[in-house]
BALOBA-1460 file (C-alpha; in Angstrom, 3 decimals):
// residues 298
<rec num="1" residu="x" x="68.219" y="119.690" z="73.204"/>
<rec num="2" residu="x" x="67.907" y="116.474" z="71.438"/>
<rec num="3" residu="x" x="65.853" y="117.556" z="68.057"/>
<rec num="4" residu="x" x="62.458" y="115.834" z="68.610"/>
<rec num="5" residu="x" x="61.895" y="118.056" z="71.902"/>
<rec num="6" residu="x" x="62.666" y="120.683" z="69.661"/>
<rec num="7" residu="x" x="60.104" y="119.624" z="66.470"/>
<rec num="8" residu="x" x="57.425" y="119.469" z="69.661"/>
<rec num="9" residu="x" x="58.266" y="123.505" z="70.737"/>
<rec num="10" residu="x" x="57.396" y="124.570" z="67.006"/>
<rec num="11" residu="x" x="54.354" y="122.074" z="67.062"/>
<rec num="12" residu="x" x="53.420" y="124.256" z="70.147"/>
<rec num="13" residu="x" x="54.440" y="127.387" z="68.271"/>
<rec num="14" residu="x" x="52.006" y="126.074" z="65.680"/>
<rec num="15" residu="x" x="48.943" y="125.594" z="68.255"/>
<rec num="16" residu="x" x="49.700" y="128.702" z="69.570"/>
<rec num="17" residu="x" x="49.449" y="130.415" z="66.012"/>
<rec num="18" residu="x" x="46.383" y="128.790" z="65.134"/>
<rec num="19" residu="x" x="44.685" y="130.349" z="67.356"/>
<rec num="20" residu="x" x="45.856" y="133.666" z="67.166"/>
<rec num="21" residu="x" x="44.877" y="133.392" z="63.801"/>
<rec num="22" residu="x" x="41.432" y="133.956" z="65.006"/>
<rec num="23" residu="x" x="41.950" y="136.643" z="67.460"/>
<rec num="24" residu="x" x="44.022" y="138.558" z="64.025"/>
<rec num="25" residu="x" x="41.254" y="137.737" z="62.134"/>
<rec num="26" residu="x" x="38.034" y="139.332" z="64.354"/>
<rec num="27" residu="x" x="40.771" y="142.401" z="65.702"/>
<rec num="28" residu="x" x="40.348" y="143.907" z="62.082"/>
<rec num="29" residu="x" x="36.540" y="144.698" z="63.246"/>
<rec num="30" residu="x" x="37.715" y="147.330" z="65.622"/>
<rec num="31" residu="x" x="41.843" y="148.548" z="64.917"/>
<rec num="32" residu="x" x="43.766" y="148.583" z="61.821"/>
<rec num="33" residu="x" x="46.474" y="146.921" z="60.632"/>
<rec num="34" residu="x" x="49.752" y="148.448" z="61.306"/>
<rec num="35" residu="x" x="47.921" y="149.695" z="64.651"/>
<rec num="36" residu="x" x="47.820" y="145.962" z="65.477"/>
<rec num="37" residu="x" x="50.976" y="144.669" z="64.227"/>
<rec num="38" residu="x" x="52.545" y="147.694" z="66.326"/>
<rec num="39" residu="x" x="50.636" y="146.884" z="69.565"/>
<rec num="40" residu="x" x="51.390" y="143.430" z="69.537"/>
<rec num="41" residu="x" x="54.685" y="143.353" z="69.071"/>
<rec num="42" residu="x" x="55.451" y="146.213" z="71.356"/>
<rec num="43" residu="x" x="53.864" y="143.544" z="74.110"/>
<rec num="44" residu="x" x="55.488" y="140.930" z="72.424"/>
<rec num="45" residu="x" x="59.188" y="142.886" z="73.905"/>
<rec num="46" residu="x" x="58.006" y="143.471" z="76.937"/>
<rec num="47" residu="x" x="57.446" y="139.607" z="77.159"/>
<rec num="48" residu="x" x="61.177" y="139.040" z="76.014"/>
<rec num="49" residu="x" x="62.671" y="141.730" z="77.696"/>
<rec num="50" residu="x" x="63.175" y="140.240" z="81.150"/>
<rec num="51" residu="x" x="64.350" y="136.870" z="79.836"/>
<rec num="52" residu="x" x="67.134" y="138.722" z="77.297"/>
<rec num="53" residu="x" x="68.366" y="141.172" z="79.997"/>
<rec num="54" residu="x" x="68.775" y="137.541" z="82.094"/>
<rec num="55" residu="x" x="70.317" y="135.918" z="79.295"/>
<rec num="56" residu="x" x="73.248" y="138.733" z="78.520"/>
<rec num="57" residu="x" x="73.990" y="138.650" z="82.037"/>
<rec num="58" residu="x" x="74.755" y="134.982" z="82.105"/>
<rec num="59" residu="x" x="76.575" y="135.422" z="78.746"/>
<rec num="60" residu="x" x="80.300" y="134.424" z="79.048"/>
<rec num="61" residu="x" x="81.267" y="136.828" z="75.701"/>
<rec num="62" residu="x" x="79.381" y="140.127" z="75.013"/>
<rec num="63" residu="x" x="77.107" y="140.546" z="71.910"/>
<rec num="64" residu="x" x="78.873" y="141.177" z="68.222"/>
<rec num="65" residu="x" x="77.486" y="144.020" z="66.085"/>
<rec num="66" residu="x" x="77.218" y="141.475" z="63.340"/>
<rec num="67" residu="x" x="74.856" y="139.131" z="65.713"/>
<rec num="68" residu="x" x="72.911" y="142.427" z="66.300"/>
<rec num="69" residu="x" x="72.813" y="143.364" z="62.901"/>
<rec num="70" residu="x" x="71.911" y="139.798" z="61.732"/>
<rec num="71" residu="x" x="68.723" y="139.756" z="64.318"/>
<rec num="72" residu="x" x="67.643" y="143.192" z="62.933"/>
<rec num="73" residu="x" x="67.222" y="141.360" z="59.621"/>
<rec num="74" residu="x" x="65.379" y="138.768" z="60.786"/>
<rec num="75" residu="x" x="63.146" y="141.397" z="62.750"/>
<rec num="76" residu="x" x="62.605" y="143.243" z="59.072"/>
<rec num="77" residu="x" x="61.935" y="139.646" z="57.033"/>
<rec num="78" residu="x" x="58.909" y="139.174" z="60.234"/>
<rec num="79" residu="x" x="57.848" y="142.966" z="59.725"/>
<rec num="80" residu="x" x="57.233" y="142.101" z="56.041"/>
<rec num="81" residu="x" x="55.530" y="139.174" z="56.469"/>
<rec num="82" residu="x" x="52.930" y="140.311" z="59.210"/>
<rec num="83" residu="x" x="52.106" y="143.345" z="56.987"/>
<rec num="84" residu="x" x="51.351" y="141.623" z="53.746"/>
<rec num="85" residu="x" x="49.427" y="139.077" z="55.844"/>
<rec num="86" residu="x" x="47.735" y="141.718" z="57.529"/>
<rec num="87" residu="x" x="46.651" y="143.757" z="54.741"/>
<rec num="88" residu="x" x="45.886" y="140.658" z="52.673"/>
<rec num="89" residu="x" x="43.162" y="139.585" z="55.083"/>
<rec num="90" residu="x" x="41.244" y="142.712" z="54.491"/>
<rec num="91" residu="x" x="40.578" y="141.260" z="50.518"/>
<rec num="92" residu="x" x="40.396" y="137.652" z="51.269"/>
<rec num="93" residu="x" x="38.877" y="134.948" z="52.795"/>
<rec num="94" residu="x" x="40.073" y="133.019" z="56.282"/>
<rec num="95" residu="x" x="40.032" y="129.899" z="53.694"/>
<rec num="96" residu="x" x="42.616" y="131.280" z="51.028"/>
<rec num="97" residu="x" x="44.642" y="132.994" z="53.488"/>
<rec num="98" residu="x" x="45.350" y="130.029" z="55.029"/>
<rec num="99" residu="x" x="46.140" y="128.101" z="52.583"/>
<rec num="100" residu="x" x="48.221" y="130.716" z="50.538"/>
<rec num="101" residu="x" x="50.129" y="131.211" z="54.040"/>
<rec num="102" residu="x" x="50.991" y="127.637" z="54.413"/>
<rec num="103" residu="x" x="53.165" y="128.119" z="51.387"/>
<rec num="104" residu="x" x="56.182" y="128.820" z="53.400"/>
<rec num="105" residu="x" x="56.548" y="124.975" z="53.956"/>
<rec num="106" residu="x" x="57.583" y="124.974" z="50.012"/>
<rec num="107" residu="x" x="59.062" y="127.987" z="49.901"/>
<rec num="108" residu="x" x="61.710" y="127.588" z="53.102"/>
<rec num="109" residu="x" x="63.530" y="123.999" z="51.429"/>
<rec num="110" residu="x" x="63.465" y="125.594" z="47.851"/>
<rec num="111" residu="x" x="65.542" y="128.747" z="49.494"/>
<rec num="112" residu="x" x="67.757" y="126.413" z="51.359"/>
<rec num="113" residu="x" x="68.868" y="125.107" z="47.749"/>
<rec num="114" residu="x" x="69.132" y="128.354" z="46.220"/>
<rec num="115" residu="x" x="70.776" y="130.631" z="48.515"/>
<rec num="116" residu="x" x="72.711" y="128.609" z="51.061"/>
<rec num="117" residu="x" x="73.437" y="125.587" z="48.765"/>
<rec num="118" residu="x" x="72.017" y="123.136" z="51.253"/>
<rec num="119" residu="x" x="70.247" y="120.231" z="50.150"/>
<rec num="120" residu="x" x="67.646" y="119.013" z="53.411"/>
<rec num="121" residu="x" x="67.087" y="115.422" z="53.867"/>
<rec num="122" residu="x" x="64.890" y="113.667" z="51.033"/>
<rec num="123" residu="x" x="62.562" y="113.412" z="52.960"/>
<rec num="124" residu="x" x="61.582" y="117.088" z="53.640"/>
<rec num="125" residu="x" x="60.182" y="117.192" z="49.464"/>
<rec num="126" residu="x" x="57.189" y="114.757" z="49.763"/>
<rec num="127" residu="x" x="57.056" y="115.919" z="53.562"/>
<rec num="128" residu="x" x="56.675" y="119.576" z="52.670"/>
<rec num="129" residu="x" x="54.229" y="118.862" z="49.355"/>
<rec num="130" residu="x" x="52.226" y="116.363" z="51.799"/>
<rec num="131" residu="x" x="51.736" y="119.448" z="54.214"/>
<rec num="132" residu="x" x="50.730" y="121.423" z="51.789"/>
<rec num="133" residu="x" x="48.242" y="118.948" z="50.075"/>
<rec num="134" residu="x" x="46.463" y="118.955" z="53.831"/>
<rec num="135" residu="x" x="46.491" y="122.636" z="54.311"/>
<rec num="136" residu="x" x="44.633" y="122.753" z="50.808"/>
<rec num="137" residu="x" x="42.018" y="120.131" z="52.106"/>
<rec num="138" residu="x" x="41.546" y="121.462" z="55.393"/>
<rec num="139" residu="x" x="40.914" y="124.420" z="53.289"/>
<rec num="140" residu="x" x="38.176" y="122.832" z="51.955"/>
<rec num="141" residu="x" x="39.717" y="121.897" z="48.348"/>
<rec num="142" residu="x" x="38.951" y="124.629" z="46.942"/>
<rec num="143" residu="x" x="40.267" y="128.153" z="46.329"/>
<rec num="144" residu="x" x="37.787" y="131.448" z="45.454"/>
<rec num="145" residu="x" x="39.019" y="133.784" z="42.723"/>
<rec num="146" residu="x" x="42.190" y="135.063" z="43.614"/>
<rec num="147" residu="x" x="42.669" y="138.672" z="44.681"/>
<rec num="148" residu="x" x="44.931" y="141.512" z="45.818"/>
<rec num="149" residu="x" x="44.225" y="140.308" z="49.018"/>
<rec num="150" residu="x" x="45.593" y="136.422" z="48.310"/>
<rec num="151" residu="x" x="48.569" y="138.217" z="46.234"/>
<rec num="152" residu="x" x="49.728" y="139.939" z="49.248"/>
<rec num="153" residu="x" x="49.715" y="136.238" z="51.450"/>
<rec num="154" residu="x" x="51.653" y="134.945" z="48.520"/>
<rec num="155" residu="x" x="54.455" y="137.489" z="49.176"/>
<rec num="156" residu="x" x="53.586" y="137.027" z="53.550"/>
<rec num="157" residu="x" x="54.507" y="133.212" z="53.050"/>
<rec num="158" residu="x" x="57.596" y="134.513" z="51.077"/>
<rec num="159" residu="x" x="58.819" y="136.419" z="53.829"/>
<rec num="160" residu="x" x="57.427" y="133.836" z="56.350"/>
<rec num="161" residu="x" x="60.118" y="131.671" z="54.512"/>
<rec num="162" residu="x" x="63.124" y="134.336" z="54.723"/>
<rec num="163" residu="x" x="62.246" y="134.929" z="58.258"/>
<rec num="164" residu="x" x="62.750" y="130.878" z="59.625"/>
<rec num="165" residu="x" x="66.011" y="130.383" z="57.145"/>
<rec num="166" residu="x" x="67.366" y="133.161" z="58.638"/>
<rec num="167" residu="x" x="66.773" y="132.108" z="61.936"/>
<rec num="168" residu="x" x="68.354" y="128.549" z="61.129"/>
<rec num="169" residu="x" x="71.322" y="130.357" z="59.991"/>
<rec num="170" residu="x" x="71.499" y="132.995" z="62.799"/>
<rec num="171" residu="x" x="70.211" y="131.393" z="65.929"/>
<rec num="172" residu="x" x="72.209" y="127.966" z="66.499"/>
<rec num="173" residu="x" x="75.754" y="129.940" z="66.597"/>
<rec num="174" residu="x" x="74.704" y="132.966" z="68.114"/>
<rec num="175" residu="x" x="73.855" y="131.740" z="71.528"/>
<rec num="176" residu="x" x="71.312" y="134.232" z="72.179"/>
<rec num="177" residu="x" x="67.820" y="132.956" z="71.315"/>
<rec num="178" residu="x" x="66.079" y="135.766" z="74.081"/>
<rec num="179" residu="x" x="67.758" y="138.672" z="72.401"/>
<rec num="180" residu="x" x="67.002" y="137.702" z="68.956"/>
<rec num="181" residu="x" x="63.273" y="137.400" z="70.084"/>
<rec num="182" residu="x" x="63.285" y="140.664" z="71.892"/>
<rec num="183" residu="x" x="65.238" y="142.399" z="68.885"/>
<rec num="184" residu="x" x="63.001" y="141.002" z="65.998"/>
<rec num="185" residu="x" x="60.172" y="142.345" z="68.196"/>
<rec num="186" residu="x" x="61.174" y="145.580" z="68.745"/>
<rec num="187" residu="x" x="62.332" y="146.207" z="65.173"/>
<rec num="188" residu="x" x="58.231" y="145.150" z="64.604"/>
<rec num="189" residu="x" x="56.998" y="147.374" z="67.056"/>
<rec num="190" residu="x" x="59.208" y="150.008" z="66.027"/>
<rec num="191" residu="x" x="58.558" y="149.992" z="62.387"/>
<rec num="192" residu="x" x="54.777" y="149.581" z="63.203"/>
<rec num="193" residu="x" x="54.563" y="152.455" z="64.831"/>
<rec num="194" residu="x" x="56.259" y="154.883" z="62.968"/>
<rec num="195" residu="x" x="53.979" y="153.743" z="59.805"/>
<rec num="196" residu="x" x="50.818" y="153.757" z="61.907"/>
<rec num="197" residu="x" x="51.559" y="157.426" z="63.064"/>
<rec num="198" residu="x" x="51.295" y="158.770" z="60.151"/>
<rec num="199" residu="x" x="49.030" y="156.434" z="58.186"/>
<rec num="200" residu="x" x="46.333" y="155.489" z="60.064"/>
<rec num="201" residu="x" x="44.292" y="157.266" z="62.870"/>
<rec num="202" residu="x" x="43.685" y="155.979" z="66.474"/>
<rec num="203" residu="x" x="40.978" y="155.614" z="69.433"/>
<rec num="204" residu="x" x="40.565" y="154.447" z="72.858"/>
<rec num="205" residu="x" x="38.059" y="152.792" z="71.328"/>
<rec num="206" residu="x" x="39.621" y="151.140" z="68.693"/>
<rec num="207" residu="x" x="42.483" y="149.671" z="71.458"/>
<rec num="208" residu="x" x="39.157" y="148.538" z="74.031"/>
<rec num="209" residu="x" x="37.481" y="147.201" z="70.837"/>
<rec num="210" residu="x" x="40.791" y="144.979" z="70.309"/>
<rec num="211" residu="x" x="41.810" y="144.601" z="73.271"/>
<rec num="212" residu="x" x="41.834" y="140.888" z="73.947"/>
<rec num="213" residu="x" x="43.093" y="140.047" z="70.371"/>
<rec num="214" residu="x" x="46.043" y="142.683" z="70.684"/>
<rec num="215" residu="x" x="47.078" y="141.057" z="73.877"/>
<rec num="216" residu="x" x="46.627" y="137.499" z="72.873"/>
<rec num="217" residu="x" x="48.518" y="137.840" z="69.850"/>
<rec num="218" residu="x" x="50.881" y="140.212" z="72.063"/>
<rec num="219" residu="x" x="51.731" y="137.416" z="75.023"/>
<rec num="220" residu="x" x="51.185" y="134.527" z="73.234"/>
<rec num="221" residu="x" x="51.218" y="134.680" z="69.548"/>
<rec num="222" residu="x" x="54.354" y="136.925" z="69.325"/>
<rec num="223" residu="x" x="56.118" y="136.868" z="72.311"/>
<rec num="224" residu="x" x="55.238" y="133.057" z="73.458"/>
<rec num="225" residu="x" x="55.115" y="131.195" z="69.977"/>
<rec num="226" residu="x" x="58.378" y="133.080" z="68.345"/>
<rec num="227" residu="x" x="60.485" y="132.285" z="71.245"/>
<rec num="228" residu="x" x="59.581" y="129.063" z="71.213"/>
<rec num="229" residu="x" x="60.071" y="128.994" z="67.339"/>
<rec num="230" residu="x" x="63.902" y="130.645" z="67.585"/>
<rec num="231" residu="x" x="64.696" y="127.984" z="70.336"/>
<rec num="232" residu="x" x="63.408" y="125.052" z="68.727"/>
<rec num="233" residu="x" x="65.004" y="125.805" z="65.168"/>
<rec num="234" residu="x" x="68.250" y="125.950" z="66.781"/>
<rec num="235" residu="x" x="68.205" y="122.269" z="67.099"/>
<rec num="236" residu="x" x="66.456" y="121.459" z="63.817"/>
<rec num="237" residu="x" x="66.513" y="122.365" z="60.591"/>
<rec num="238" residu="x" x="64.543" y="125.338" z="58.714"/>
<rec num="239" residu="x" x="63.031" y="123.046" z="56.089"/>
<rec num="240" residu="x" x="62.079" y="120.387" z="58.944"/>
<rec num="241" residu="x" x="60.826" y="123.930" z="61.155"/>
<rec num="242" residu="x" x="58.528" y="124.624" z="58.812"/>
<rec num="243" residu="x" x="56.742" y="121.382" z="58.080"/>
<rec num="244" residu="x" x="56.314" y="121.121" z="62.129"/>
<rec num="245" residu="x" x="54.978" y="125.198" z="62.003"/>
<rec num="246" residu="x" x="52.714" y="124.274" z="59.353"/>
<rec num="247" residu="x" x="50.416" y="122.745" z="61.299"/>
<rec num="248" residu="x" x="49.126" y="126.405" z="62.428"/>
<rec num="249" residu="x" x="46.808" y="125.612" z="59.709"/>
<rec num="250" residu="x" x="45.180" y="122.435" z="61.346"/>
<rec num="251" residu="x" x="45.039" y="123.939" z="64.929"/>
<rec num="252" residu="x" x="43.422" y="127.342" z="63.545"/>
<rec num="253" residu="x" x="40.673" y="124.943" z="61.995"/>
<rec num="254" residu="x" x="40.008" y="123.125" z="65.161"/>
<rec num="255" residu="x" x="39.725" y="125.833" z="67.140"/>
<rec num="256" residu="x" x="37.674" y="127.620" z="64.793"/>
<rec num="257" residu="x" x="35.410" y="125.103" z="65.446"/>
<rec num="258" residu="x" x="35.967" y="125.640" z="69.209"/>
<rec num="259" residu="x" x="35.800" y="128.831" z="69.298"/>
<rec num="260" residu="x" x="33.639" y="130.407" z="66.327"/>
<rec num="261" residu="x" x="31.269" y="127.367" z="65.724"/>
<rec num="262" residu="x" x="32.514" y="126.661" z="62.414"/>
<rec num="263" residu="x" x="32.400" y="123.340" z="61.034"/>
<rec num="264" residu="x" x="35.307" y="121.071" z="59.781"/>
<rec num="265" residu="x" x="33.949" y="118.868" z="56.630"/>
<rec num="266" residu="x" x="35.303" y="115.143" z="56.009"/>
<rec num="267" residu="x" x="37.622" y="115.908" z="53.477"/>
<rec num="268" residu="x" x="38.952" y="118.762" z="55.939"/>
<rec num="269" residu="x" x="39.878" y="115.723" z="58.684"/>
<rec num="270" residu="x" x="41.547" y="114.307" z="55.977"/>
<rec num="271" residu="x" x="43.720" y="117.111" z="55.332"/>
<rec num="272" residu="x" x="44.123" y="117.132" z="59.227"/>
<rec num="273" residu="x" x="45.458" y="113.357" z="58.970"/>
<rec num="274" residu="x" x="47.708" y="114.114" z="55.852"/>
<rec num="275" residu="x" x="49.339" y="117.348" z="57.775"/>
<rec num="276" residu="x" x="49.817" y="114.645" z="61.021"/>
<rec num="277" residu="x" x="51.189" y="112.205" z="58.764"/>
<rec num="278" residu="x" x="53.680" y="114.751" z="57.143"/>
<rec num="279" residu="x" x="55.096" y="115.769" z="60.553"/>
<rec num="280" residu="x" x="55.287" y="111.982" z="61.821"/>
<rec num="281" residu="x" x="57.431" y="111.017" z="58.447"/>
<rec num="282" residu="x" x="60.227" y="114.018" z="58.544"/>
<rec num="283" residu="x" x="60.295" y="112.832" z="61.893"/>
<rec num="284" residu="x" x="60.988" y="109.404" z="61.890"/>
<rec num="285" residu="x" x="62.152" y="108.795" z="58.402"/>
<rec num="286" residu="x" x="65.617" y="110.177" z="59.458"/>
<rec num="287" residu="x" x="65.971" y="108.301" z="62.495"/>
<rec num="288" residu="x" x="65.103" y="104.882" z="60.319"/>
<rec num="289" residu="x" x="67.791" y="106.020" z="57.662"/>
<rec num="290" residu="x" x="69.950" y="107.284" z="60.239"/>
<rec num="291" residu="x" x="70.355" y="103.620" z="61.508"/>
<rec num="292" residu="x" x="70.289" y="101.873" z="58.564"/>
<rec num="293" residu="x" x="73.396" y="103.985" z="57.710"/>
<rec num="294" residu="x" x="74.991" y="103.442" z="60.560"/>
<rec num="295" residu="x" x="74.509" y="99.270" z="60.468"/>
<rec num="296" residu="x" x="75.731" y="99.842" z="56.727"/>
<rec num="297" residu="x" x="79.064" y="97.412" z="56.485"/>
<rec num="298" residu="x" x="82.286" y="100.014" z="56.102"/>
């Protein structure tokens, strides 16, 4: 898959997210957290089920227990990050969380240095700190007081961050993109419940209250958008992924407007425009050098 078809699946991923982040945001009315992190991604395997069991069966070698083991920690770096992003919307505002989350476009090229010794493209620095400048305006330039609540995103975009470099180590070479969607899933859904069980009680009525959120964010959110992300970031890199996933952020403003009547200010569309223009430059910057390179006298 040439790598600007896969940039535009984590662009959808992003539209997809945005605006899930609504339906996460209003299902806290009616279920709690780990109920909803739990029910989601227990839909979310069911989604990716069919489409792994299709994809062993065309497999020319069987699985590795490594692979398997490798997908189980990408499952627990996604389990982490739902939870603290979960339980940090209950203390803060749409605003800060959203913002605070979009620090995983900083976070995922700073890891890539550390702990695989990578350095990305040039490029991805003022690409990643222009993304985050436009989260911060759409935002609205401003951040309340912080709380527990914006702590706890901190340490979601942290894990956010583990979760797509492990992927771009893991997912080009294993082959199995379905199965690593279905596994990281399941180890979700699995870990959801058994903390739900014995933490938090449950009704019919909570699960009718929720309903529509728990299955958006159940077909779409989980199971649509993350398969989409773990194909798309095996032909790209992490630090380029997460510029392209960043713009979550822009599509959960617009259709909060859509959708909840809330109102984008000017210096919000120009946070839109800076995000656009962050995506369109770790895009084509490469290409550009790329050639020059390449007409470069031996």
């Amino acid at each position: 898959m040439p790598r600007i078809q896969a940039n535009l699946l984590l662009l959808i991923s992003g539209a997809i997210w945005g605006a899930g982040f609504v339906a996460q945001s209003t299902a806290m009315d009616a279920i709690s957290p780990l109920w909803f992190i739990a029910l989601r991604f227990a839909i979310a395997t069911l989604v990716a089920m069919p489409l792994a069991i299709i994809e062993t069966k065309r497999a020319a070698e069987p699985i590795k227990l490594a692979t398997v083991r490798n997908f189980i920690f990408i499952g627990l770096a996604l389990f982490a990050g739902a939870v603290t992003q979960q339980y940090g919307l209950l203390d803060t505002s749409v605003t800060n969380s959203g913002f605070l989350t979009g620090l995983y476009v900083v976070f995922v090229p700073v890891l890539t240095v550390i702990f695989l010794r990578r350095r990305p493209h040039w490029v991805i620095w003022p690409g990643a700190l222009m993304a985050l400048f436009g989260i911060f305006l759409l935002s609205g330039g401003t951040l309340s007081t912080l709380t527990g609540g914006d702590y706890l995103t901190v340490v979601c975009a942290l894990f956010w961050a583990v979760q797509l470099l492990l992927i771009g180590l893991f997912a080009p070479s294993s082959g199995r993109p379905m199965l690593l969607s279905m596994t990281q899933f399941a180890v979700c859904a699995v870990l959801g419940f058994a903390l739900a069980v014995t933490t938090e009680p449950l009704s019919f009525a909570a699960i009718e209250g929720a309903l529509f959120e728990i299955l958006y964010a159940g077909i779409f959110s989980s199971g649509l958008a993350f398969i989409l992300q773990v194909v798309g970031q095996r032909y790209t890199t992490a630090p380029q992924a997460a510029i392209f996933l960043s713009s979550e952020a822009l599509f959960a403003a617009l259709f909060g407007v859509l959708l909840l009547g809330e109102v984008i200010t000017p210096i919000g569309y120009a946070g839109c425009a800076i995000i656009f223009a962050a995506m369109l430059t770790v895009e084509i910057v490469p290409e550009l050098t790329k050639g020059r390179r390449a007409a470069a006298p031996a």
